[in-house]
C-alpha positions in Angstrom: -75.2 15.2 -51.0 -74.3 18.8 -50.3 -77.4 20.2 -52.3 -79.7 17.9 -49.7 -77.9 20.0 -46.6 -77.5 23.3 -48.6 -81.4 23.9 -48.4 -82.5 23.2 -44.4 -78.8 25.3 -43.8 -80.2 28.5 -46.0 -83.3 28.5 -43.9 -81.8 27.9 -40.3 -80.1 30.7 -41.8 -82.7 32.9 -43.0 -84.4 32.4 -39.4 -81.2 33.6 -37.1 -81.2 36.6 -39.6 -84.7 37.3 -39.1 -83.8 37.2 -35.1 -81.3 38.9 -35.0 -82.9 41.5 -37.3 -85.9 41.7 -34.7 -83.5 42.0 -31.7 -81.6 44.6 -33.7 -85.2 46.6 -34.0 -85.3 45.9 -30.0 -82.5 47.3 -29.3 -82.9 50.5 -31.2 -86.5 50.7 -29.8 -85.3 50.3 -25.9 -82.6 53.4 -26.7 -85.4 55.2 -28.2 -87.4 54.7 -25.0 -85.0 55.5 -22.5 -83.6 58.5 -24.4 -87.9 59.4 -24.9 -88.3 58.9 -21.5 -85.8 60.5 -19.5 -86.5 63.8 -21.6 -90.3 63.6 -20.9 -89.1 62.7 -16.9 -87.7 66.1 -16.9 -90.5 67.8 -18.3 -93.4 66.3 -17.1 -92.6 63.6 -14.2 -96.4 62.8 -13.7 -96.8 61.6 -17.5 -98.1 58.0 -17.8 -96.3 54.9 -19.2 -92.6 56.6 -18.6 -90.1 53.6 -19.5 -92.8 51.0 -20.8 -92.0 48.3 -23.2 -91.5 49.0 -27.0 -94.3 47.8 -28.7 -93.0 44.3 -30.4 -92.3 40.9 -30.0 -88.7 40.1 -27.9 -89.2 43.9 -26.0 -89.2 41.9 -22.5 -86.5 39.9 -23.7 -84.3 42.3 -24.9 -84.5 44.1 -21.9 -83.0 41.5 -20.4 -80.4 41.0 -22.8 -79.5 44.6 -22.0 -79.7 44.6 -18.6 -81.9 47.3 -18.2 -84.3 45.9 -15.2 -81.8 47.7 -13.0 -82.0 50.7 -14.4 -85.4 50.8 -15.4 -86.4 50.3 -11.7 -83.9 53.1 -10.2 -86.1 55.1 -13.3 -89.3 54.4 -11.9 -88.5 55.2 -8.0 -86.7 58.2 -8.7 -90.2 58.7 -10.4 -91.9 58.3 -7.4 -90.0 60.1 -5.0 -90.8 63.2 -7.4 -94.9 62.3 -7.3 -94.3 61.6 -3.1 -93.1 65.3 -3.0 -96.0 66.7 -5.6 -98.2 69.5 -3.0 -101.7 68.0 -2.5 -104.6 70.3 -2.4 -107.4 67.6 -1.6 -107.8 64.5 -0.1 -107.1 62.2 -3.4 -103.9 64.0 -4.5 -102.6 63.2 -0.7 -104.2 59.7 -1.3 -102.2 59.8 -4.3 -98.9 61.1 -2.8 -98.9 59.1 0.1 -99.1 55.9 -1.7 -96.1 57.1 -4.4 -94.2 57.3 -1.4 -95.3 54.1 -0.4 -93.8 52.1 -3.7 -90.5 54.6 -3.4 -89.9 53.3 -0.5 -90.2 49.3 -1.7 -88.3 50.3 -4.6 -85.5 52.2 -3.3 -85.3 49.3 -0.9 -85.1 46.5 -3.4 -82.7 49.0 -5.4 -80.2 48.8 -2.2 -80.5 45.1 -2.3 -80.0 44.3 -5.6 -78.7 46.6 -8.1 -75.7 46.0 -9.5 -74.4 49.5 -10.0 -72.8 50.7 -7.3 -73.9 54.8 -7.8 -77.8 53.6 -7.9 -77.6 52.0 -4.8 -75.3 55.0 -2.8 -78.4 57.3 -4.8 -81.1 55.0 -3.7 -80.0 54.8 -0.4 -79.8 58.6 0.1 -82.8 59.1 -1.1 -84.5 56.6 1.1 -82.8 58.4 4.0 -84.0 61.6 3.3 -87.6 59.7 2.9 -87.3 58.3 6.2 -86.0 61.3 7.6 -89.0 63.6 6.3 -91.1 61.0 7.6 -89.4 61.2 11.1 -90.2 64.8 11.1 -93.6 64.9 10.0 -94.1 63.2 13.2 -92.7 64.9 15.6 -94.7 68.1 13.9 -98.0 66.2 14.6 -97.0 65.3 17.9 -96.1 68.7 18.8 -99.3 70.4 17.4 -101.2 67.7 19.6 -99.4 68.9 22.7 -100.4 72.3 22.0 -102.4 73.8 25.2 -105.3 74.6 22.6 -105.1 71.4 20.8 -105.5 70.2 24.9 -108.5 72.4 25.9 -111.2 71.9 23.2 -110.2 67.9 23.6 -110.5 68.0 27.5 -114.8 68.3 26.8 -114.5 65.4 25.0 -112.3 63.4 27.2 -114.2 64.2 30.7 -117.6 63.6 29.4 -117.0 60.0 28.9 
C-alpha cells in the first residue's frame, strides 16, 4: 500500500522543488536587477528598460512575492523627475521633458496614496511639491514677460487692426 502512495508523493515532490527552485532563480534575478539598476540610474538616468522584469517565467510573480511594486514605482518616478529636469535644446526634447513630468507627477501622486513605506511617500511628496512649485513659477515668469511694455507694443498692431 505504501509503494502505491510512495510514487505520486516523490513527484508532487519533485514539482514543489522544481518551484521553489524557479522562485529561488527569481529571487536572485530581481536582486540582480535592482542592484543593476540603481547603479546604471546613477550613471546614466536616461538609459532604457531601468527596473524591467528578469527574463523568466514567475518574474511578475515574484515581484509580488517580494513586494517590490512599491518600490519599483518610487524607482521609476524618481526616474522621471530626473528626465523632467534634463535641458531641452529643441522642440522634441521639451516634448520629451514635458511629458516625463507629466507621468512624475501621476506617479508621485499614486506613490502618496498608496505606498506602504512611510519615507517614499514623505520623499514623493516633497518632490511633488517642488514639481508644483517650479510649475507655479514658470508661470508667473511667462506672465511677467507678457506684461512687459515691449511684449505690449509689437502686440498692440495686432490687436487694433482687428
Amino acid at each position: 500500500m505504501r509503494a502505491r502512495y510512495a510514487i505520486p508523493a516523490a513527484g508532487a515532490l519533485l514539482l514543489v522543488a522544481l518551484a521553489l527552485a524557479g522562485a529561488a532563480h527569481q529571487v536572485a534575478a530581481w536582486h540582480n536587477v535592482i542592484l543593476q539598476d540603481d547603479v546604471r540610474f546613477v550613471t546614466t538616468p536616461a538609459a532604457p528598460r531601468l527596473w524591467a522584469a528578469p527574463r523568466g517565467p514567475g518574474a511578475s510573480f515574484t515581484r509580488d512575492l517580494l513586494g517590490l511594486g512599491d518600490d519599483i514605482r518610487f524607482r521609476k518616478a524618481e526616474r522621471l523627475y530626473i528626465r523632467g529636469h534634463e535641458t531641452a535644446t529643441s522642440f522634441v526634447q521639451e516634448k520629451s521633458r514635458l511629458s516625463a513630468r507629466a507621468a512624475d507627477v501621476d506617479l508621485l501622486e499614486e506613490t502618496i496614496a498608496h505606498d506602504t513605506s512611510s519615507w517614499r511617500r514623505a520623499r514623493a511628496a516633497n518632490l511633488l511639491g517642488i514639481l508644483l512649485f517650479e510649475d507655479s513659477r514658470a508661470g508667473q515668469e511667462v506672465s511677467q514677460d507678457s506684461l512687459q511694455p515691449h511684449n505690449l507694443k509689437t502686440s498692440a498692431p495686432l490687436l487694433s487692426s482687428g
